[in-house]
C-alpha positions in Angstrom: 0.0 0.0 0.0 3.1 2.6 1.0 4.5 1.8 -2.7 0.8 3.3 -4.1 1.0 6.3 -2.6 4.5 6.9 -3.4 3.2 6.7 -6.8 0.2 8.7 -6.8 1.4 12.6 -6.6 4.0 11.9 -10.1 1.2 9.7 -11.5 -1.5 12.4 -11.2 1.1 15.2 -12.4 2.3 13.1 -15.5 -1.6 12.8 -16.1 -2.2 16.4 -15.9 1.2 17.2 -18.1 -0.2 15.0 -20.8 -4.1 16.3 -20.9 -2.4 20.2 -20.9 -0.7 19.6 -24.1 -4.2 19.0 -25.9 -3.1 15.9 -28.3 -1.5 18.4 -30.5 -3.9 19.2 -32.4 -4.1 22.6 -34.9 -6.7 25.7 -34.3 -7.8 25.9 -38.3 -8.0 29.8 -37.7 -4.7 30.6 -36.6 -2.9 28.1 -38.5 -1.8 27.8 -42.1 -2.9 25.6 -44.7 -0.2 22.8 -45.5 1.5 24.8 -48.6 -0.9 27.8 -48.6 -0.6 31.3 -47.4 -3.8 31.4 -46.5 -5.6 30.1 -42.2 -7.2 26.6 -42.5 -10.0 27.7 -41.6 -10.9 28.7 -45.2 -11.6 25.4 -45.9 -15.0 25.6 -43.6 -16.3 28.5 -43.0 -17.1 31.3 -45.3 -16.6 33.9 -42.7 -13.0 32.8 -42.7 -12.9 33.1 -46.7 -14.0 36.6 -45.9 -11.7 37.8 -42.7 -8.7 36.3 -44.5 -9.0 37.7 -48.0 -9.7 41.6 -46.0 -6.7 40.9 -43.5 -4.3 39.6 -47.2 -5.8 43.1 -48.5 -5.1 45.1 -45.8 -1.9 43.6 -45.1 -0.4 44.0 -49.2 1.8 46.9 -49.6 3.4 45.9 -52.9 1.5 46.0 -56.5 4.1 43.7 -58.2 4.3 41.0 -55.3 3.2 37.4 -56.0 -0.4 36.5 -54.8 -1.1 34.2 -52.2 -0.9 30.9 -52.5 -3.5 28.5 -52.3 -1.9 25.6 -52.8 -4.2 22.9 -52.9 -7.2 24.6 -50.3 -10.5 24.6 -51.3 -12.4 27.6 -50.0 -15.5 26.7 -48.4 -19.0 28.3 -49.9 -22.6 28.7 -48.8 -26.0 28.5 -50.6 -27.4 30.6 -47.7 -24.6 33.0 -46.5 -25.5 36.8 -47.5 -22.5 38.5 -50.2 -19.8 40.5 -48.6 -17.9 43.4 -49.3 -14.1 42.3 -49.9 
């Protein structure tokens, strides 16, 4: 029973270690695209399409720079969403 206890407090912090790194997983809208220039989260949801293409407008100072890159994202679209100004 002594050897349990002597295990329980790094036990319970090794658990808590591993559930505060969150599997690793990516947040689509602060992350790029693999090989785009463009968040992840363009791929599903249109207000992202939106946000992104005003924040690449804002952000372009040069006329004769490349656009951004795509890669191989497919924007997501919306039979029901309302048009908006870009």
């Amino acid at each position: 029973m002594k050897q349990i206890k002597q295990w329980t407090i790094p036990a319970v912090l090794a658990l808590g270690l591993l559930g505060a790194c969150g599997g690793g997983s990516v947040d689509p809208l602060t992350q790029n695209a693999p090989g785009a220039d463009v968040v992840a989260g363009v791929e599903v949801k249109t207000s992202v399409v939106v946000s992104e293409a005003q924040r690449l407008t804002a952000a372009s100072t040069n006329d004769t720079a490349e656009p951004a890159s795509l890669g191989s994202v497919t924007l997501a679209t919306s039979e029901t969403d309302e048009p908006a100004d870009i």
